[in-house]
PyMOL Python script that loads the backbone (N, CA, C, O; Angstrom):
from pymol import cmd

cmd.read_pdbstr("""\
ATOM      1  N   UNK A   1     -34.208 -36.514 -24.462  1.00  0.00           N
ATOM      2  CA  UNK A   1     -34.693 -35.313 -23.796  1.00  0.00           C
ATOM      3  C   UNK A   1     -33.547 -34.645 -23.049  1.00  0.00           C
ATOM      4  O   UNK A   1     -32.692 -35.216 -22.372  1.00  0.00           O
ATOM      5  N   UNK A   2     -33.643 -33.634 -23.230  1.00  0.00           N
ATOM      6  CA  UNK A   2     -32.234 -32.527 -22.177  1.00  0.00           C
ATOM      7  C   UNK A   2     -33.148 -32.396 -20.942  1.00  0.00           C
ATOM      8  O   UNK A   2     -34.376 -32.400 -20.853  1.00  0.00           O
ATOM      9  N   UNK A   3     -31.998 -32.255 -19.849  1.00  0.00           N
ATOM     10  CA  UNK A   3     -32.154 -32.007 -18.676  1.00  0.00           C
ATOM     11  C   UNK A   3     -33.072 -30.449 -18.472  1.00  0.00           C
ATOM     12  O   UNK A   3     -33.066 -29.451 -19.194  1.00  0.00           O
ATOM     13  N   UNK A   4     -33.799 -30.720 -17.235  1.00  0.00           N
ATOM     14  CA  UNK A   4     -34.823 -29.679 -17.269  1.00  0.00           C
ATOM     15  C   UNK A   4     -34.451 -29.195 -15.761  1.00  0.00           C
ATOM     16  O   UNK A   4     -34.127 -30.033 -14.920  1.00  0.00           O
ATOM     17  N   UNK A   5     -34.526 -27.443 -15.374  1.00  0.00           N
ATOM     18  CA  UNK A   5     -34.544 -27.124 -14.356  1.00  0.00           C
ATOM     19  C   UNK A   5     -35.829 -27.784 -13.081  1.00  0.00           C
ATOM     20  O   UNK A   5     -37.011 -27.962 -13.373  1.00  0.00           O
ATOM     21  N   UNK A   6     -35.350 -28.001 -11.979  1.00  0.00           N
ATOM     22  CA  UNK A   6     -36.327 -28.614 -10.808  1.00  0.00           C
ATOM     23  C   UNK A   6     -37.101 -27.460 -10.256  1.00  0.00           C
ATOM     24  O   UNK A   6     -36.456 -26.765  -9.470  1.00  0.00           O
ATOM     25  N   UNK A   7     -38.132 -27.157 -10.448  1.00  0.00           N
ATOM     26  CA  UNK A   7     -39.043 -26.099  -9.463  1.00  0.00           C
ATOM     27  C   UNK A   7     -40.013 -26.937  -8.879  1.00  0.00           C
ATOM     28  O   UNK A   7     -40.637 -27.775  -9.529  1.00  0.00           O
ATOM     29  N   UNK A   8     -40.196 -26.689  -7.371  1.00  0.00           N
ATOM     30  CA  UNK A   8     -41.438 -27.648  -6.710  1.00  0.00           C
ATOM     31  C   UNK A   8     -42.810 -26.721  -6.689  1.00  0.00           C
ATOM     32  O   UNK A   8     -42.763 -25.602  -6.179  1.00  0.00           O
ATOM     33  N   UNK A   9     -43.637 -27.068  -7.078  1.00  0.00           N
ATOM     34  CA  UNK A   9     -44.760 -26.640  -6.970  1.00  0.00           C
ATOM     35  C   UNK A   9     -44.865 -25.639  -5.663  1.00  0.00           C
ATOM     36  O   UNK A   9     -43.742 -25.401  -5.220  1.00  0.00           O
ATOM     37  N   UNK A  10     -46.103 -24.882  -4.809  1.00  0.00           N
ATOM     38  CA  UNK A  10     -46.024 -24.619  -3.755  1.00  0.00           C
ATOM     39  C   UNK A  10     -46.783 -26.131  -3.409  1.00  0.00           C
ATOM     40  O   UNK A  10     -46.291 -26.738  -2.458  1.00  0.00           O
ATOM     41  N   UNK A  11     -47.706 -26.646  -3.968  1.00  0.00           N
ATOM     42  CA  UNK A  11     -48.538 -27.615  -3.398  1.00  0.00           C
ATOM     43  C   UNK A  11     -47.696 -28.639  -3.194  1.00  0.00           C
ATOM     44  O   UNK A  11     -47.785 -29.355  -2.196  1.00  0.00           O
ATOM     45  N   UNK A  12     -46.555 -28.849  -4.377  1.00  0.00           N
ATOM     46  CA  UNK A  12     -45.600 -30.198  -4.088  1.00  0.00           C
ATOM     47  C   UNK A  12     -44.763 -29.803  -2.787  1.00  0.00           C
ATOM     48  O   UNK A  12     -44.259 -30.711  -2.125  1.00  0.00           O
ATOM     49  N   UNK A  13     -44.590 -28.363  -2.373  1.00  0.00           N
ATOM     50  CA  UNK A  13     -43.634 -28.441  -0.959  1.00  0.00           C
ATOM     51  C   UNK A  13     -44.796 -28.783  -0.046  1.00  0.00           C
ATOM     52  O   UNK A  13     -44.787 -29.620   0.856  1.00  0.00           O
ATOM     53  N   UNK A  14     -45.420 -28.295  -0.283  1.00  0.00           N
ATOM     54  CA  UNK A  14     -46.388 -28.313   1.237  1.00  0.00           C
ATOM     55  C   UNK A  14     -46.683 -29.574   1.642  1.00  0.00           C
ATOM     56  O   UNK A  14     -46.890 -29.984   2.784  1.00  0.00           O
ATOM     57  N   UNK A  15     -46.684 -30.292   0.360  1.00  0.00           N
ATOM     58  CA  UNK A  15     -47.005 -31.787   0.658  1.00  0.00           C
ATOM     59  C   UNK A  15     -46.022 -32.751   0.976  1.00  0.00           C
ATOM     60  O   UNK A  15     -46.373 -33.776   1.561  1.00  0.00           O
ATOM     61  N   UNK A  16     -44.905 -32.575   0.688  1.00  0.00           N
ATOM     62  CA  UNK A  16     -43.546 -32.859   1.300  1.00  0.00           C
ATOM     63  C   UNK A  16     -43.298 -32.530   2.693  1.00  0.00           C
ATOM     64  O   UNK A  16     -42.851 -33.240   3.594  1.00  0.00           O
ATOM     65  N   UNK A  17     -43.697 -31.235   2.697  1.00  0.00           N
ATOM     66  CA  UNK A  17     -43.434 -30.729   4.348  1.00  0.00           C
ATOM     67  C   UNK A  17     -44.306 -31.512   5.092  1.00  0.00           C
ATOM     68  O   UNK A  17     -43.769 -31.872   6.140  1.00  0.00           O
ATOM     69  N   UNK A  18     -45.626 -31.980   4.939  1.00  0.00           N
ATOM     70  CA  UNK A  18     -47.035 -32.699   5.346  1.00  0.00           C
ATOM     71  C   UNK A  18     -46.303 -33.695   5.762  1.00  0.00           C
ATOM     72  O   UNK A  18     -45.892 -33.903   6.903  1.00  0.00           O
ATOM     73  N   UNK A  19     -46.099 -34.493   4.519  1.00  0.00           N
ATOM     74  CA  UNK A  19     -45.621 -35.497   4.539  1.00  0.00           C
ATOM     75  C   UNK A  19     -44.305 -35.967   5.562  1.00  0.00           C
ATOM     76  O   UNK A  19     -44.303 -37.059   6.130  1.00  0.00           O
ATOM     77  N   UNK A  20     -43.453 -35.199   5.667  1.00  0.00           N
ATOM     78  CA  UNK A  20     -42.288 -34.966   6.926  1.00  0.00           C
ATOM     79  C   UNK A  20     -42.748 -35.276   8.117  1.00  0.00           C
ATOM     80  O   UNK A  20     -42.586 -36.236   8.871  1.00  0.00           O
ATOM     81  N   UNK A  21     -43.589 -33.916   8.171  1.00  0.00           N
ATOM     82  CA  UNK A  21     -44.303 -34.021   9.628  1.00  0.00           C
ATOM     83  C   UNK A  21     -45.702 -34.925  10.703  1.00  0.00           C
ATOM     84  O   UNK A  21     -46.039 -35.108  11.872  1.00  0.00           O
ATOM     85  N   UNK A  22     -46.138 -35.279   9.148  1.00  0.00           N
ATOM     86  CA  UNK A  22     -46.560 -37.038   9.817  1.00  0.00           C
ATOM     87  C   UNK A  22     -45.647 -38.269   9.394  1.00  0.00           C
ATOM     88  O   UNK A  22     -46.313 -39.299   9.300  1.00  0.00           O
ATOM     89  N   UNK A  23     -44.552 -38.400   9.168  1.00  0.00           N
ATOM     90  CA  UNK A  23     -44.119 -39.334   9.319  1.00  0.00           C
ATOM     91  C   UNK A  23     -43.292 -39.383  11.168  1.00  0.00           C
ATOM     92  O   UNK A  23     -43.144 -40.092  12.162  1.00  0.00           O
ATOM     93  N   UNK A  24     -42.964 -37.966  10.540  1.00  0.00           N
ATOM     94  CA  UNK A  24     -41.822 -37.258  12.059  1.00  0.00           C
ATOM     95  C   UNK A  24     -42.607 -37.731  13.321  1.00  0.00           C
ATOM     96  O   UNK A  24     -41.858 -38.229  14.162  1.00  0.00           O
ATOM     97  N   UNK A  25     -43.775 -37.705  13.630  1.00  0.00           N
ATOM     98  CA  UNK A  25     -44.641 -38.579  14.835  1.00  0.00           C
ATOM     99  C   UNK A  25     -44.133 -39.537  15.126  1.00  0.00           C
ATOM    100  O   UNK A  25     -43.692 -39.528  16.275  1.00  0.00           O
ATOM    101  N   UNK A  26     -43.990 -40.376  14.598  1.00  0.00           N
ATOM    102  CA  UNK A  26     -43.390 -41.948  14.838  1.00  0.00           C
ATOM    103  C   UNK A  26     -41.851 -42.020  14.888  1.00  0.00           C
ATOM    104  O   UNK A  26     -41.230 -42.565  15.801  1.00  0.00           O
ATOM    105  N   UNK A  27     -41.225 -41.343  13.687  1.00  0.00           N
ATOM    106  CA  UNK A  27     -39.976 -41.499  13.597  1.00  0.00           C
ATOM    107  C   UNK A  27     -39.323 -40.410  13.075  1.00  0.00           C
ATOM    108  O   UNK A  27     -39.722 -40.099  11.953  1.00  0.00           O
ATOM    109  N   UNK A  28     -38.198 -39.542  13.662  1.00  0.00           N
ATOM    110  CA  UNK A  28     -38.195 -38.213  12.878  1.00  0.00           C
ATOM    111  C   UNK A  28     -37.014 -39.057  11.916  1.00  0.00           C
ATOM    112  O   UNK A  28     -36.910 -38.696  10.744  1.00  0.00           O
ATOM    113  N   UNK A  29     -36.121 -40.188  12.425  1.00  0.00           N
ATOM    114  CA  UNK A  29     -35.249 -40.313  11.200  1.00  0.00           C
ATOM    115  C   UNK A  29     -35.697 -40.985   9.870  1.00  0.00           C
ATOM    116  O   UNK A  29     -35.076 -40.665   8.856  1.00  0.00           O
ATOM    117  N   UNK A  30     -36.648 -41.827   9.778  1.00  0.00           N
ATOM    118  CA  UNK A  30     -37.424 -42.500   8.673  1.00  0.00           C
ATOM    119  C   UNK A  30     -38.090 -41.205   7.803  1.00  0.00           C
ATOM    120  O   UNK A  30     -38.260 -41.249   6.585  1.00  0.00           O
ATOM    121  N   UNK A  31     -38.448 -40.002   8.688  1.00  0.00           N
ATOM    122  CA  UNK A  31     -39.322 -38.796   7.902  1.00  0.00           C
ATOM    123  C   UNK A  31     -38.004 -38.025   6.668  1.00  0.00           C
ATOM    124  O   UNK A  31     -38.041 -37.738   5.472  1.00  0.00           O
ATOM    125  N   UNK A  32     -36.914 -37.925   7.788  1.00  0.00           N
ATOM    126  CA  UNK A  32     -35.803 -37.351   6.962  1.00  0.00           C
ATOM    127  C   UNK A  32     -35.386 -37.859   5.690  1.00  0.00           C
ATOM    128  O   UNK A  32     -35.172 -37.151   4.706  1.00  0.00           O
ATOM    129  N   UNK A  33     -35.240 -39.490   5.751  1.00  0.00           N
ATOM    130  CA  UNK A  33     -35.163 -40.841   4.791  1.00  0.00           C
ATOM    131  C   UNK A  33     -35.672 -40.748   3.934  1.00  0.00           C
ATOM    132  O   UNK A  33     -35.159 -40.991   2.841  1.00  0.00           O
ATOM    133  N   UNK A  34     -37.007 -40.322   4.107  1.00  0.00           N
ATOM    134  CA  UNK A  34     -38.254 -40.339   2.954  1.00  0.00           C
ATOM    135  C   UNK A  34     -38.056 -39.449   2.446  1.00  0.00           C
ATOM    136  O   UNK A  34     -37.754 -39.653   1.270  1.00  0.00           O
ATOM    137  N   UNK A  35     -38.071 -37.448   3.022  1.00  0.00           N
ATOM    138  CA  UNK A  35     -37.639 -36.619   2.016  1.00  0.00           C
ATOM    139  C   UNK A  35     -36.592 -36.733   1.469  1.00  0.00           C
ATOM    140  O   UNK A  35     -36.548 -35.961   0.510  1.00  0.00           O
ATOM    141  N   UNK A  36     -35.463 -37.465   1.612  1.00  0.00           N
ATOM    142  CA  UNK A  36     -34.238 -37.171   1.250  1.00  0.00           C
ATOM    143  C   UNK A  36     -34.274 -38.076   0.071  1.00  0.00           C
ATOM    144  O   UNK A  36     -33.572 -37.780  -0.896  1.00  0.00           O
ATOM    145  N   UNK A  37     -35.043 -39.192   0.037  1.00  0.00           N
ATOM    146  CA  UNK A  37     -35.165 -40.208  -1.238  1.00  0.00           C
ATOM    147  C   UNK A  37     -35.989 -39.337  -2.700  1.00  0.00           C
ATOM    148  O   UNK A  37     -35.698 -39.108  -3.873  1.00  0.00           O
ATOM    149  N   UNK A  38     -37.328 -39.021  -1.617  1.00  0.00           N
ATOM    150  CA  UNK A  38     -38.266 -37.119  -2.891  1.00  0.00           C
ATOM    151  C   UNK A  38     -37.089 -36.593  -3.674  1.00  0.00           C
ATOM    152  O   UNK A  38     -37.011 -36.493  -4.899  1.00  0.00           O
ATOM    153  N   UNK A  39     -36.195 -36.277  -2.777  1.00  0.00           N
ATOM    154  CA  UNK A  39     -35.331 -35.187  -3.729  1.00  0.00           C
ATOM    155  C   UNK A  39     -34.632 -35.440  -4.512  1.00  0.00           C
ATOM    156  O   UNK A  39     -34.304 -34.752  -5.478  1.00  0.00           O
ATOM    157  N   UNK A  40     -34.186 -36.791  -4.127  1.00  0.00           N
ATOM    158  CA  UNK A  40     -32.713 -37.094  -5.250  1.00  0.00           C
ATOM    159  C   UNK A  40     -33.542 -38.251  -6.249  1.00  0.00           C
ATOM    160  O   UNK A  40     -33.001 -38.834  -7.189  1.00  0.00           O
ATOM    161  N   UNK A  41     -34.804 -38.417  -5.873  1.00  0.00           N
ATOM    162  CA  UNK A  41     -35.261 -39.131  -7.074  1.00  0.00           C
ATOM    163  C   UNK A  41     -35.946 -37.812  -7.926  1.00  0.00           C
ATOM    164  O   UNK A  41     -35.702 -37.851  -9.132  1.00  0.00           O
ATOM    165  N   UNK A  42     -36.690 -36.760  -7.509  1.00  0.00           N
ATOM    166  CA  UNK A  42     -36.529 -35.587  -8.259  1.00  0.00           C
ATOM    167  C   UNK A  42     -35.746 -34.633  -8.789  1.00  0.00           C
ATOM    168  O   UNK A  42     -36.192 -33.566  -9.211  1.00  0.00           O
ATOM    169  N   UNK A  43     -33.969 -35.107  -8.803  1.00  0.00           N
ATOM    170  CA  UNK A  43     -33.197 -34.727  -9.012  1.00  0.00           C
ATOM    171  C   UNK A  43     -33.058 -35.579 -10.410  1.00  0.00           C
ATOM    172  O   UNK A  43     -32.883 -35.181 -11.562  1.00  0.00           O
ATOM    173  N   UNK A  44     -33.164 -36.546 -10.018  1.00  0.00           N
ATOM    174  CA  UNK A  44     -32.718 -37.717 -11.199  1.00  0.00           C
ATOM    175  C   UNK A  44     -33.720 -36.904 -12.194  1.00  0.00           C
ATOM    176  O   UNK A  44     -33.331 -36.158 -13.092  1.00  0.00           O
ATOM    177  N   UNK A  45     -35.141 -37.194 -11.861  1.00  0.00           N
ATOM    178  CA  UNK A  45     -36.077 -36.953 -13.175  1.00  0.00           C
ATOM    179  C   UNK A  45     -35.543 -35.205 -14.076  1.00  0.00           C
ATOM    180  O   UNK A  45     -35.512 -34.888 -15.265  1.00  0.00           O
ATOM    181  N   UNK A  46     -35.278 -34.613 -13.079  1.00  0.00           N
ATOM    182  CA  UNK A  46     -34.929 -33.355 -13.450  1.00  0.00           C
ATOM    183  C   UNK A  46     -33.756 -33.443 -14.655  1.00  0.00           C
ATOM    184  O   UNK A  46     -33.917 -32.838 -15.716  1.00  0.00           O
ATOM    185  N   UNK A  47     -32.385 -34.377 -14.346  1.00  0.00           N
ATOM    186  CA  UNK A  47     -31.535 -34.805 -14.949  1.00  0.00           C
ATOM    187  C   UNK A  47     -31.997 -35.472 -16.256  1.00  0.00           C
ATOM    188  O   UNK A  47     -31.646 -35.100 -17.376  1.00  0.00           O
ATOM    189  N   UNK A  48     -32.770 -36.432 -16.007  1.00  0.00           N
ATOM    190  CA  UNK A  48     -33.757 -37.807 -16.851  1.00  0.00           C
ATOM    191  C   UNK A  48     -35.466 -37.303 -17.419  1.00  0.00           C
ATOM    192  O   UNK A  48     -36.310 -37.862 -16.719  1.00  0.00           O
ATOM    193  N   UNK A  49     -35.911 -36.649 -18.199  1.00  0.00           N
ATOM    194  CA  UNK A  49     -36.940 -36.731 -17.904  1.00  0.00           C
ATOM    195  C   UNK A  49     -37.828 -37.139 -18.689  1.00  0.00           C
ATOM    196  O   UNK A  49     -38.949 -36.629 -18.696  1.00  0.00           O
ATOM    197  N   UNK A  50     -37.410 -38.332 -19.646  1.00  0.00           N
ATOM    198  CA  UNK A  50     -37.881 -38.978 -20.221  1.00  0.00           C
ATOM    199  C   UNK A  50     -38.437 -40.508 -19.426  1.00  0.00           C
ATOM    200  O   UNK A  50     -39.081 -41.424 -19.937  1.00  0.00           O
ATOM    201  N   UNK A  51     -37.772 -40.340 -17.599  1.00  0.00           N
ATOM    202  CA  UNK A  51     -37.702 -41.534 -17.338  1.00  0.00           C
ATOM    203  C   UNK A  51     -39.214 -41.638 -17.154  1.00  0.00           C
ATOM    204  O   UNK A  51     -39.924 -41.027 -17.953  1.00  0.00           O
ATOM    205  N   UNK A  52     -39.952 -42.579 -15.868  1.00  0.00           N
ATOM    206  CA  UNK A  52     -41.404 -43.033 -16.036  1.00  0.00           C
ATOM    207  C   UNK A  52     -42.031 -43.516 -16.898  1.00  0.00           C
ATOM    208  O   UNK A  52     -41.666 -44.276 -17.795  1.00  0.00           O
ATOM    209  N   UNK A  53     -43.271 -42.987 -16.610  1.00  0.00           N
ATOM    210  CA  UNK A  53     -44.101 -43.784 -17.567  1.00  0.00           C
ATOM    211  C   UNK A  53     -45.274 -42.423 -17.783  1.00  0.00           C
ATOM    212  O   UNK A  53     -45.624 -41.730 -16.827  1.00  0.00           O
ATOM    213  N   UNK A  54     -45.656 -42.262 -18.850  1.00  0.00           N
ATOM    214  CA  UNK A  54     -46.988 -40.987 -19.745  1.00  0.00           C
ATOM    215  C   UNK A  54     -48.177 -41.395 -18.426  1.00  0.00           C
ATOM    216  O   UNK A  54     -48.467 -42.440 -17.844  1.00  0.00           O
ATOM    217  N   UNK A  55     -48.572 -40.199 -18.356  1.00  0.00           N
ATOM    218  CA  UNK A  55     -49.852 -39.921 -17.816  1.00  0.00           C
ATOM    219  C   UNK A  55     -51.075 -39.249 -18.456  1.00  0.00           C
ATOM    220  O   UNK A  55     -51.075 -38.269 -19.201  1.00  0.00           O
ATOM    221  N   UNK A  56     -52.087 -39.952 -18.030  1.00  0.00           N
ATOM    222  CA  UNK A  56     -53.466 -39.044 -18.892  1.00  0.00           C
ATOM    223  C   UNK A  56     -53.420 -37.581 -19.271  1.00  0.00           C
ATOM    224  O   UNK A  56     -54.220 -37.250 -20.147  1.00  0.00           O
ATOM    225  N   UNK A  57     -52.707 -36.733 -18.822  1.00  0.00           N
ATOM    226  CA  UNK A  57     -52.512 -35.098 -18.631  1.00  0.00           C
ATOM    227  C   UNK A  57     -50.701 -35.378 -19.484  1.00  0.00           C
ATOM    228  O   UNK A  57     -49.689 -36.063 -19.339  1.00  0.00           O
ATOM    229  N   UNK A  58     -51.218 -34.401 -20.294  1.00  0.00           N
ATOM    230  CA  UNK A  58     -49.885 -34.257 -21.327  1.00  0.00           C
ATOM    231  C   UNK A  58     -48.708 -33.498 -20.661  1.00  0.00           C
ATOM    232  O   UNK A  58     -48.863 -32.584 -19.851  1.00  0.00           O
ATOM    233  N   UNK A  59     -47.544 -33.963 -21.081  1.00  0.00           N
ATOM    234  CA  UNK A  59     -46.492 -33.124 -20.012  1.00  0.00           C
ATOM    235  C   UNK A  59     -46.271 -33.752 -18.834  1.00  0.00           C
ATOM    236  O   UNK A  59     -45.434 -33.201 -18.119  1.00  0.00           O
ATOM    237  N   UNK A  60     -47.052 -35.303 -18.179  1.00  0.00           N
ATOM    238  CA  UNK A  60     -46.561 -35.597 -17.125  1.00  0.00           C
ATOM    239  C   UNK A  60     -46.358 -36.889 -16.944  1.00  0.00           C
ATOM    240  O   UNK A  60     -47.131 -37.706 -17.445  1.00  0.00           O
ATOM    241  N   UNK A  61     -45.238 -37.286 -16.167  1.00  0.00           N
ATOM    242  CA  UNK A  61     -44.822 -38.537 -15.757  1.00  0.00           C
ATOM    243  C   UNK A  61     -44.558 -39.187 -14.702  1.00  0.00           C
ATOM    244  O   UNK A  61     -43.517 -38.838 -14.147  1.00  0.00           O
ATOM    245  N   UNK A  62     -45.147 -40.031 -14.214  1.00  0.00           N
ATOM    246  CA  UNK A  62     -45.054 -40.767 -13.153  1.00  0.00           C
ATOM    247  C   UNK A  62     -44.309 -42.005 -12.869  1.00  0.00           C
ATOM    248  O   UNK A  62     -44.474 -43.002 -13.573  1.00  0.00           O
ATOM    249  N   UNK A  63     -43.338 -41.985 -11.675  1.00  0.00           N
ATOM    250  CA  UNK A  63     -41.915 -42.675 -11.508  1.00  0.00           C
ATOM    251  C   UNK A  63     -42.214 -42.860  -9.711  1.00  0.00           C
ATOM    252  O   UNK A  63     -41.754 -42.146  -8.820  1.00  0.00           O
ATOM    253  N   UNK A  64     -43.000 -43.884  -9.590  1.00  0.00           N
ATOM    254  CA  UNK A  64     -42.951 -44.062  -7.732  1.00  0.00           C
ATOM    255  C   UNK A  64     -41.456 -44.090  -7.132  1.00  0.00           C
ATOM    256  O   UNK A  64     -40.455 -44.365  -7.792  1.00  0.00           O
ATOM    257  N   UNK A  65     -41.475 -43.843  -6.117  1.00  0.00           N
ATOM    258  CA  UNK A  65     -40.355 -43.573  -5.316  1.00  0.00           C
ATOM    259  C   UNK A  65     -39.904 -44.891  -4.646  1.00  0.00           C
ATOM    260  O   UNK A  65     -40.142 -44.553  -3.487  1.00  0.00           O
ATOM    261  N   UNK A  66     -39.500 -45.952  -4.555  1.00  0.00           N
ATOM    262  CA  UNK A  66     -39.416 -47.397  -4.259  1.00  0.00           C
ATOM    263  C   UNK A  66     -38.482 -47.309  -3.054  1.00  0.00           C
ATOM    264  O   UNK A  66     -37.366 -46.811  -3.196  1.00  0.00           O
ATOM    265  N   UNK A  67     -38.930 -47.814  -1.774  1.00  0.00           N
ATOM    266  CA  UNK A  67     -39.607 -48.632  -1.866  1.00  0.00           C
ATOM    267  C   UNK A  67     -40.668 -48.306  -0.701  1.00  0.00           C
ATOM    268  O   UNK A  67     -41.044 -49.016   0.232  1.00  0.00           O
ATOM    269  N   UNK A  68     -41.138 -46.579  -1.182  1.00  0.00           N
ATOM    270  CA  UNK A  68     -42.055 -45.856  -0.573  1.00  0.00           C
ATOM    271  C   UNK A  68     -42.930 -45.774  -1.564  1.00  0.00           C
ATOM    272  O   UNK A  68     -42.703 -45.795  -2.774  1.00  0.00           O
ATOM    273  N   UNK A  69     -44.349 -45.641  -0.778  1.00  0.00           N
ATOM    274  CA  UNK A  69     -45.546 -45.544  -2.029  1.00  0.00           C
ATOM    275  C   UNK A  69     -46.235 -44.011  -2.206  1.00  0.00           C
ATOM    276  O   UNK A  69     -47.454 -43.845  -2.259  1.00  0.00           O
ATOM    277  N   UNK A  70     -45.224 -42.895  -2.291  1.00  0.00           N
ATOM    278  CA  UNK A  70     -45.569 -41.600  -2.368  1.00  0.00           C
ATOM    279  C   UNK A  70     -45.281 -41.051  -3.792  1.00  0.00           C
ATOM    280  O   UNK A  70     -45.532 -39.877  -4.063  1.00  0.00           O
TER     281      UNK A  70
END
""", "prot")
cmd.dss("prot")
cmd.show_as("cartoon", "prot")
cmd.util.cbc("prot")
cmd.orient("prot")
């Protein structure tokens, strides 16, 4: 597979941003940690996107973010 341009959903930012800002309660540097792992593992797939594993819905693949469960 060739490398594919990265566009985030609006729902995938918002949920990233969500996601930031309840982690940021407890810890703002662990929140930063976590987006910063989102991106460059959505960088990779962007690069890779054969990596994961097939999902019920055609066109999509799922690759957890380790050793976060988002």
């Amino acid at each position: 597979m060739w490398p594919v341009k990265l566009r985030y959903a609006w729902r995938a930012r918002t949920d990233i941003e969500g996601l930031h800002e309840y982690i940021a309660q407890q810890d703002k540097r662990a929140a930063s940690v976590v987006v910063r792992r989102i991106r460059s593992v959505s960088q990779l797939l962007a690069r890779h996107p054969g990596l994961g594993r097939a999902t019920d819905i055609a066109g999509v693949r799922m690759f957890p973010i380790v050793p976060f469960p988002y």
